[in-house]
Each structure stands twice: as structure tokens, then as C-alpha cells.
C-alpha positions in Angstrom: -26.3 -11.8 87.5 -25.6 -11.2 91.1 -26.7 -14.7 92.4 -25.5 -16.3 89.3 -21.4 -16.9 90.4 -20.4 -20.1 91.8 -20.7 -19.7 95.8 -17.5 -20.8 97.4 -17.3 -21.6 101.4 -15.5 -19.0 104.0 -11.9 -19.9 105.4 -12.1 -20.3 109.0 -10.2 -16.5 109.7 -13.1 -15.3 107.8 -15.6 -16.6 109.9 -13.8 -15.1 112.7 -13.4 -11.9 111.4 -17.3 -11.8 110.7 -18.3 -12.5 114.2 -16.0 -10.1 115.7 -17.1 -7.0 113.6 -20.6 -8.3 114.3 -19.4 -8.1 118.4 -18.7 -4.2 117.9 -16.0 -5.5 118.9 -17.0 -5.1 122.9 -16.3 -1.7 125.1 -14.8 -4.7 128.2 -14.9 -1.2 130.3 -16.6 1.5 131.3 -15.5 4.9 130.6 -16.0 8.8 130.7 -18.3 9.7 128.1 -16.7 12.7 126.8 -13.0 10.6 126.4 -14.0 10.4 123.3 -14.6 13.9 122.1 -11.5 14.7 123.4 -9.8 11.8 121.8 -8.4 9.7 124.2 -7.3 6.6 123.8 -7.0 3.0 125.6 -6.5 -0.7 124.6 -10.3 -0.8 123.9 -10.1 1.9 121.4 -6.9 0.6 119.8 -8.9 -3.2 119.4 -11.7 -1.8 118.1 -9.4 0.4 115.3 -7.7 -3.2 115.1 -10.7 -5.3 114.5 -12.1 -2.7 111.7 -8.8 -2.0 110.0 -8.6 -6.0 109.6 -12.5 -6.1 108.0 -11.2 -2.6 105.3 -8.2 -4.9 104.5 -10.7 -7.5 103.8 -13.0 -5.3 101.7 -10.1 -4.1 100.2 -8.5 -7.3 99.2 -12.0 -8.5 97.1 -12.7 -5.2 95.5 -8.5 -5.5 94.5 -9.5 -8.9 92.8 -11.9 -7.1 90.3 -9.1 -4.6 89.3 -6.2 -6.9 89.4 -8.0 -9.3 87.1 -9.1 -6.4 85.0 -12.6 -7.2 85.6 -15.5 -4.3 86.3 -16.3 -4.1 89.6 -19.7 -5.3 90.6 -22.6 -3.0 90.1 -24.1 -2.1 93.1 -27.9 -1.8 94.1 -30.3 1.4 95.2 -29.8 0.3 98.5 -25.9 0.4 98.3 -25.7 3.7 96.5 -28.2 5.4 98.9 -26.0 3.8 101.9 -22.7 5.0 100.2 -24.9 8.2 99.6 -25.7 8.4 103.2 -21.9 8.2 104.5 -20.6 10.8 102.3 -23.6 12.9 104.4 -22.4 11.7 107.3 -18.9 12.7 106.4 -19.9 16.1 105.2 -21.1 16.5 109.4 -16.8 16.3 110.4 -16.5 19.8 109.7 -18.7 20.8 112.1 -18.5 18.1 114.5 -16.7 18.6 118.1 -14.6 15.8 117.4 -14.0 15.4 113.7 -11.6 12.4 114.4 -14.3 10.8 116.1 -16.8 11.6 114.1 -14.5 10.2 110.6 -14.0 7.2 112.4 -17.7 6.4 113.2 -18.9 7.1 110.1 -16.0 5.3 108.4 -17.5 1.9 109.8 -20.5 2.1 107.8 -18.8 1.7 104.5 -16.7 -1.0 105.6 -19.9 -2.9 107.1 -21.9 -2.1 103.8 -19.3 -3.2 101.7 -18.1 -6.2 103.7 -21.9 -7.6 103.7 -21.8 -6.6 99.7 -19.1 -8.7 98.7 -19.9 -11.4 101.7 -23.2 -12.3 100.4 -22.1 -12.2 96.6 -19.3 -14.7 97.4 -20.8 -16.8 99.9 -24.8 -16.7 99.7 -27.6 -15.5 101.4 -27.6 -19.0 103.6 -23.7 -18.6 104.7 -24.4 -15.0 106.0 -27.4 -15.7 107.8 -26.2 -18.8 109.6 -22.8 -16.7 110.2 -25.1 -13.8 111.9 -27.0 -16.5 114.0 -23.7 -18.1 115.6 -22.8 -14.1 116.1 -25.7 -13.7 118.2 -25.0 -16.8 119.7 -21.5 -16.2 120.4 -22.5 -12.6 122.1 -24.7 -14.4 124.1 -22.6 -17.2 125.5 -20.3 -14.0 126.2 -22.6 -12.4 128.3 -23.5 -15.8 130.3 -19.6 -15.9 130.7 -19.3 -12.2 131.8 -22.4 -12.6 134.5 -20.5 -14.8 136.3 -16.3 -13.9 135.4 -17.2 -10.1 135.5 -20.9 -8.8 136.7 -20.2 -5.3 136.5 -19.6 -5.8 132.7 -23.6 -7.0 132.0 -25.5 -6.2 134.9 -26.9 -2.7 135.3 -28.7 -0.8 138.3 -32.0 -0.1 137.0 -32.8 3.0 139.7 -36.6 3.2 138.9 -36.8 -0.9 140.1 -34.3 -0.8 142.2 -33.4 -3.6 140.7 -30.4 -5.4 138.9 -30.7 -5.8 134.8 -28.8 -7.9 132.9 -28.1 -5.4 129.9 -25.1 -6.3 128.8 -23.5 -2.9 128.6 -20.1 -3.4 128.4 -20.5 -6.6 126.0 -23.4 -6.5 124.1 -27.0 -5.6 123.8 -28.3 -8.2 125.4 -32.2 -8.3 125.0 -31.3 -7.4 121.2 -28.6 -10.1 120.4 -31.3 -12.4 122.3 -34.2 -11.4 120.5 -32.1 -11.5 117.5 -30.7 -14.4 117.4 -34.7 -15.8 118.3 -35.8 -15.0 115.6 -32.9 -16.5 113.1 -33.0 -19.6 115.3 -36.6 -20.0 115.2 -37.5 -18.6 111.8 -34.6 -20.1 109.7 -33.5 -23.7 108.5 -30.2 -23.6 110.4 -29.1 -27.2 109.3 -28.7 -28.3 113.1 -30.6 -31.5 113.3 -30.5 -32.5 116.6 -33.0 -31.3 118.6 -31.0 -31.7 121.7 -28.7 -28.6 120.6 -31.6 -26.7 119.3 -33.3 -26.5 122.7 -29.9 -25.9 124.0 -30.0 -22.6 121.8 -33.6 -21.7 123.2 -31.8 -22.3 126.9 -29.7 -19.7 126.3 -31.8 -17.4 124.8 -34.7 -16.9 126.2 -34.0 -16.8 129.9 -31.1 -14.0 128.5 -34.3 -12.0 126.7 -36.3 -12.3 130.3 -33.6 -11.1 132.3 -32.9 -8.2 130.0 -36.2 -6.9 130.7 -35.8 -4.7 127.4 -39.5 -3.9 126.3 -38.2 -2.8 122.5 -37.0 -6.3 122.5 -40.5 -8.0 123.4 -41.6 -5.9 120.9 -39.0 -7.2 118.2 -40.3 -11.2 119.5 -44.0 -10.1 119.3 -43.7 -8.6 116.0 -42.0 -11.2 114.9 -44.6 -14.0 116.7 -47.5 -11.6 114.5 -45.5 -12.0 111.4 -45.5 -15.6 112.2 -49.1 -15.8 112.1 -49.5 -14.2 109.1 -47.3 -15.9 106.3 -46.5 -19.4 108.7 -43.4 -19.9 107.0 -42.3 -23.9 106.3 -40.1 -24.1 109.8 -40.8 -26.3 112.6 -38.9 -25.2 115.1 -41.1 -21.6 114.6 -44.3 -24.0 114.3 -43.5 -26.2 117.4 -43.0 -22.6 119.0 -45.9 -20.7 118.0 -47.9 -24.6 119.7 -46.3 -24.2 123.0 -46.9 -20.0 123.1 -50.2 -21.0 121.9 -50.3 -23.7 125.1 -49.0 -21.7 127.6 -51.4 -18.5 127.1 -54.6 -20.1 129.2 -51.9 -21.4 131.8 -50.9 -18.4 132.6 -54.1 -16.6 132.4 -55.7 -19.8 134.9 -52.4 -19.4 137.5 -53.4 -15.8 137.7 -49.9 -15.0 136.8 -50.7 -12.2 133.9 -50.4 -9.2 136.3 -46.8 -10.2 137.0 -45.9 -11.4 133.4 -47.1 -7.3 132.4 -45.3 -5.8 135.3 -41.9 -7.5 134.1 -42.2 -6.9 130.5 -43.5 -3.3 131.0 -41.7 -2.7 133.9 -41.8 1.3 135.1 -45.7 1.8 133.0 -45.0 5.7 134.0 -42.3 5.8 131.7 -43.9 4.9 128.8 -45.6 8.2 128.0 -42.0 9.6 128.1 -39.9 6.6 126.0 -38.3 6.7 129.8 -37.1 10.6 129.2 -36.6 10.0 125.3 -39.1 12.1 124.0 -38.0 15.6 125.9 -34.2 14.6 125.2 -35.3 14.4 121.4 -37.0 17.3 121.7 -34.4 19.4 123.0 -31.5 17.7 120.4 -33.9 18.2 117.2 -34.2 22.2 118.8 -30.4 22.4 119.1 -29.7 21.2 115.7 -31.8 23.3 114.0 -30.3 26.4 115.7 -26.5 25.2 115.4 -26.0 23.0 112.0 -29.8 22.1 110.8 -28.6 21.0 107.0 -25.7 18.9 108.3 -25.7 17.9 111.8 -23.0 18.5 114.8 -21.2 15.3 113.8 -21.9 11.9 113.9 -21.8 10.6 117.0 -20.6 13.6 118.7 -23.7 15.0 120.1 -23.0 14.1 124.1 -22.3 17.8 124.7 -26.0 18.5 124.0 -27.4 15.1 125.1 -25.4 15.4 128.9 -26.9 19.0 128.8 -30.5 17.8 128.7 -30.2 14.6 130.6 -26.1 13.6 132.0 -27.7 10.2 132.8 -28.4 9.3 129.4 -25.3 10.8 127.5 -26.4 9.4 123.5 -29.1 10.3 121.3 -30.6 6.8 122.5 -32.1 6.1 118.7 -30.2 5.9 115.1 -33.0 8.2 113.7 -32.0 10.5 115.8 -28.7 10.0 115.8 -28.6 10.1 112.2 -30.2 13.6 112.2 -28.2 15.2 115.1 -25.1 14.1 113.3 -25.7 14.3 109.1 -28.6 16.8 109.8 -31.2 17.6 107.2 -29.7 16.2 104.5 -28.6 12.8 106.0 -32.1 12.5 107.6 -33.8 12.7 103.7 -30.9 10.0 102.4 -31.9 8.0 105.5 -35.2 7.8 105.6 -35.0 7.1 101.4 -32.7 4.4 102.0 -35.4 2.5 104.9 -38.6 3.3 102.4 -36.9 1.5 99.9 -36.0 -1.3 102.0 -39.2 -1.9 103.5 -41.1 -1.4 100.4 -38.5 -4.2 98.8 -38.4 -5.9 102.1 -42.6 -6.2 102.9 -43.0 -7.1 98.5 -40.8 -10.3 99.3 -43.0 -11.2 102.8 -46.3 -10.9 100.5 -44.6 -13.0 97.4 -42.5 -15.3 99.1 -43.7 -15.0 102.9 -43.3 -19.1 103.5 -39.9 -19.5 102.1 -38.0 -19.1 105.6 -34.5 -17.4 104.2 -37.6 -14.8 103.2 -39.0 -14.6 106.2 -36.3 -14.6 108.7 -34.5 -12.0 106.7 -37.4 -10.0 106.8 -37.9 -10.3 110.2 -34.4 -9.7 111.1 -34.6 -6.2 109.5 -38.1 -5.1 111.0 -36.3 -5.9 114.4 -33.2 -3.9 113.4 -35.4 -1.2 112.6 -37.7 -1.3 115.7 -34.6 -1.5 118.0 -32.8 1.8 116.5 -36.3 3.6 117.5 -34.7 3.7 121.1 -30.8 2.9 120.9 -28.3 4.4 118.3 -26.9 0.8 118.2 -28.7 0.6 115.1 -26.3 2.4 113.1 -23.5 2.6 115.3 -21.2 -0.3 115.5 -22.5 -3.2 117.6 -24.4 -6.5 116.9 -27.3 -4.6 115.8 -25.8 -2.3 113.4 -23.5 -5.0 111.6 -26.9 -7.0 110.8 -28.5 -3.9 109.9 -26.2 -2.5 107.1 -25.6 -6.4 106.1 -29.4 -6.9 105.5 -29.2 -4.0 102.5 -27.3 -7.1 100.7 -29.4 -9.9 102.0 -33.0 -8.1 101.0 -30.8 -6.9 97.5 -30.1 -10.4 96.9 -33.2 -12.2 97.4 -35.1 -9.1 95.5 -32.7 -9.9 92.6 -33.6 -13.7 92.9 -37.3 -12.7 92.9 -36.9 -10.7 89.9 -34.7 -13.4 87.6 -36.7 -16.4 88.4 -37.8 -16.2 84.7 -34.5 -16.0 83.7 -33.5 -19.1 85.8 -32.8 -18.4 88.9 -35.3 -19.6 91.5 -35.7 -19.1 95.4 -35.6 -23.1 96.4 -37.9 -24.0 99.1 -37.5 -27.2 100.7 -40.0 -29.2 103.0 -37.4 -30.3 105.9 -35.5 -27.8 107.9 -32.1 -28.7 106.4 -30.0 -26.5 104.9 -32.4 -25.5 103.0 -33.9 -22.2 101.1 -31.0 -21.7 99.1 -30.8 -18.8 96.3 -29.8 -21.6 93.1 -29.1 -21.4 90.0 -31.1 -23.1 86.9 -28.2 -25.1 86.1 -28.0 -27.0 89.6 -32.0 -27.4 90.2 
């Protein structure tokens, strides 16, 4: 059985090696946006290519265990097979990308990510990889808090319609989606942490990082996920002693008068909205230039800025995965795609019905709805970044606990504890 092998504990180069191909790694510079297509290279490029290469080796080294021991390699799930499905779409887009180099490379990552989050949660557990993501999103965060004040022009960002400063992140991370993130793993899941005085450190960081962002798709990710709460009310008290002081602070801010400027920050620019802030037309035009160049597969993953500049030079990407996915794989990509997220959403909304309260269920859950509401308006979902690692590692996460779910009447059970210690574990008969 999947779950059914011993679970052993990650060496410390592991953990590190997690975290930074969770970090993208980080641009740490900005740069021309077409360097790229014409492959140039710098130091950033080179760590990047390092940091990958490192996590193949790694991949590499635990599918060489199977075959050196002369055991079968592990039988992969739907959701693998459509992913590994996906790439060799995504791969079929080089020969008629701009930049087939770059387009190899990109495409390249998902694999490795896929696979790395395969054999991850099969050696370590469902617990180790989400506690491993949550000190990720922790980590990118602390970065960012380092970078505002060592190097501003890496995270803050003229917004031109405020006229006002943002603190995006660009050059580092994501920042409203690592916060909002790493919210919902530090509010929804049994970390182990007991002391409360670190816990509301955690929140500290967070949440004043998810307010300064001023990302809406990230409220949206932290309001779905306060909805979701509601509904199933998973055993976690940090989320509970949340969900009180939201509840609390509603007719506060309502009495103070202060709900006009609360919308006008989380909104921000309302005449936007009908466009997605210039997404819509710039889809538009990219799903019309497709269709006339390369409709079945793509112009090459991630090698669309030629067409993207064309419409809008202030916006350069395809500025969501969907879309990036069908600019660059085309036709065919798009149907493996969109496969591969019904299936995981049918798997993923069956285990928030069944086993809603457990809160490895739920946080997991919730982690992958925000992935998936995120890549609606940034390409980060599929293309290397914080977003994009969790993303492709969830297709193990929701493959394991579906497996659980399925083999409890073979003896395997999804443990749910009362406290908020380490907790929710996927177990074995033997050790219950």
C-alpha cells in the first residue's frame, strides 16, 4: 500500500533542499523580459539551474533505490500519470516555441516537482510535507521582511493606478500568496508548536505581510478559506480562536465606521475589476493568437512574451497558469489540464465532505483551492515559485490521503486527535 511503509524523518540537507525549490529559488534582480527568449544568462539563472539540478539528483537517487534493489518502482496515481501526461504536452510545444531551451527547461521543472512531492510524501508522510511547506512559507516571508528593509526595490512595487507603494514581493516571492498560504496551513493545521507565544509570532508576520500586499486574489484565497471554515469547523484551535476574534471584530469595524476604508484597501482600483486589471483583453487577444499560430500545441511554454508585450508591454506574462498552460501546450495540454484539476477537485471536495474535520483533510484541501484560485490571475501556479511547488506537491498529498480513505477497511485509518499536537497522522493498523 502506499501509506503502508515505515515513515522515516528527512536529513537536515533535505529539509533545505525542500524549502529552496519551494522559494523558486528567488529572481534577487530585475531583468529584461525577453533575456530569456534569447537565452541569456546570469548568476540568477545559473542558481536557479543549480537549485533544480540538485532536487533531479534527488528524484533521481530514490527512484535509483527501486532499481538497484531490484524492486518495482512505485505505481503511480491518475493524478501523476495525467501530470506526467501533461509535461510530455508541454514538451511537445518546444518545437514550436521561440525559445525551445527555455521552453525545455520550464517545463522540465514540473516533473522534477511532481516527482520530488511523489517520493517525499511516500517516504516521509503527509504531516512532514505539510509542516515542511508551512516553514517554506514562513521562510519566504521572513525573506521579504528582510528584503523591505536590506533591499526595497526587491519587494516593493509602484502601483501607478494608487500611486502608491505595494509590498509584492517581486523579486522574492509572491507575497500576498506565500502569506495567505502559509495562513491557512498555520491556522488550519496541527503544527506541533505549542507555545502560543511563537504561534502569534507567526500571525505577526503574516498577516500585516497579506495587508500590505494589497493582493485581492489573496483575500479571496483567506475568505474562501474563512467559508470553508464555517462549513466543516475542523478540530483546530488556533482556526477556532480565529474564526472568534474575525467574528469579534466585524461589529467593531462596522460601529467605528471604518468599512468604507477596509473595501477601498482590499478592492483597491474597483474600475479594474470588470477588466481582471487588463487580464481579460490580454487573454483575449493570446487565446486569438494561438488559435491562428499553433492552436493544437501552443507557442511554447512560457515563451509567449512576444504576444503578451504586443498586447499590453506593461504586463509581459500570460498573468494566469490556465492560460499559460493553453498559450504554451495549446489544445491538447489545455484538455490534459483541465482533466488533471477535475479529478483533483472531485478527489479533493469527496475528502472535505467525508473527512472535513480532520485538519491534515482540511488544510490540504484548502491549500489546493488557494493554489487554484491564485493561478486564475498569475502563471505562478504552474511556473516555478512557492505557489507552484505546493501546487504539483498537493497531487501527492490529496493521492495519499484518498488512498487512506479508501484502505481504512483494510487497516489503515486517517487518526484524528483532540489536541493540536502533532496530530492527524495517516497510521497504520499495526501502530493504532
Amino acid at each position: 500500500m502506499f501509506l503502508s511503509e515505515k515513515l522515516s524523518k528527512p536529513r537536515v540537507y533535505e529539509t533545505l533542499l525542500f524549502i529552496a525549490l519551494l522559494s523558486g529559488p528567488p529572481r534577487l534582480r530585475e531583468r529584461d523580459p525577453f533575456s530569456s527568449l534569447s537565452g541569456a544568462v546570469d548568476w540568477s539563472v545559473l542558481l536557479n539551474a543549480a537549485v533544480w539540478s540538485v532536487g533531479a539528483f534527488w528524484v533521481f537517487l530514490n527512484l535509483g533505490g527501486y532499481l538497484i534493489k531490484g524492486r518495482s518502482v512505485p505505481r503511480f496515481g491518475l493524478l501523476h500519470i495525467l501530470a506526467f501526461l501533461l509535461a510530455f504536452c508541454l514538451y511537445l510545444s518546444t518545437f514550436t516555441s521561440l525559445a525551445p531551451i527555455l521552453t525545455f527547461y520550464r517545463v522540465s521543472q514540473i516533473p522534477i516537482a511532481v516527482l520530488f512531492g511523489f517520493f517525499w510524501v511516500r517516504r516521509f508522510g503527509v504531516d512532514s510535507t505539510l509542516r515542511h511547506l508551512l516553514a517554506g512559507f514562513l521562510t519566504m516571508c521572513i525573506a521579504i521582511v528582510v528584503s523591505a528593509f536590506v533591499a526595497p526595490e526587491l519587494v516593493y512595487t509602484e502601483d501607478t493606478i494608487l500611486r502608491d507603494t505595494r509590498l509584492r514581493g517581486d523579486s522574492i516571492a509572491n507575497t500576498g500568496a506565500v502569506a495567505a498560504m502559509g495562513l491557512v496551513l498555520l491556522l488550519g493545521y496541527p503544527s506541533g508548536i505549542r507555545s502560543r507565544l511563537i504561534k502569534l509570532g507567526m500571525l505577526a508576520l503574516v498577516l500585516p505581510l497579506l495587508a500590505l500586499a494589497q493582493t485581492r486574489d489573496s483575500y479571496v484565497v483567506v475568505l474562501l478559506f474563512v467559508l470553508l471554515a464555517l462549513f466543516r469547523l475542523p478540530r483546530s484551535t488556533g482556526l477556532r480562536a480565529f474564526l472568534y476574534a474575525l467574528a469579534t471584530s466585524v461589529p467593531v469595524v462596522i460601529m467605528m465606521g471604518w468599512t468604507s476604508t477596509l473595501f477601498a484597501h482590499l478592492v483597491r482600483e474597483q474600475r479594474s475589476l470588470s477588466t481582471f486589471s487588463d487580464r481579460l483583453p490580454l487573454w483575449q487577444y493570446t487565446v486569438s493568437e494561438v488559435l491562428d499560430r499553433s492552436p493544437w500545441t501552443g507557442l511554447g511554454f512560457y515563451a509567449n512574451r512576444t504576444i503578451t508585450t504586443a498586447y499590453n508591454a506593461a504586463l509581459g506574462t500570460s498573468h494566469s497558469a490556465y492560460m499559460e498552460i493553453f498559450s504554451g501546450g495549446g489544445i491538447l495540454a489545455s484538455l490534459v489540464f483541465s482533466v488533471m484539476v477535475v479529478v483533483e477537485l472531485f478527489l479533493a471536495l469527496r475528502l472535505l465532505l467525508l473527512y472535513g474535520r480532520n485538519p491534515t483533510v482540511f488544510s490540504t484541501v484548502s491549500l489546493l483551492f488557494g493554489t487554484l484560485l491564485i493561478g486564475v490571475t498569475s502563471e505562478e501556479m504552474v511556473i516555478s515559485s512557492p505557489t507552484s511547488f505546493a501546487f504539483w506537491i498537493l497531487l501527492s498529498l490529496i493521492s495519499a490521503l484518498t488512498s487512506a480513505a479508501h484502505t481504512q477497511a483494510q487497516g489503515v485509518e486517517i487518526e484524528i486527535r483532540e489536541d493540536d499536537s502533532s496530530s492527524s497522522r495517516v497510521l497504520p493498523a499495526a501502530r493504532r
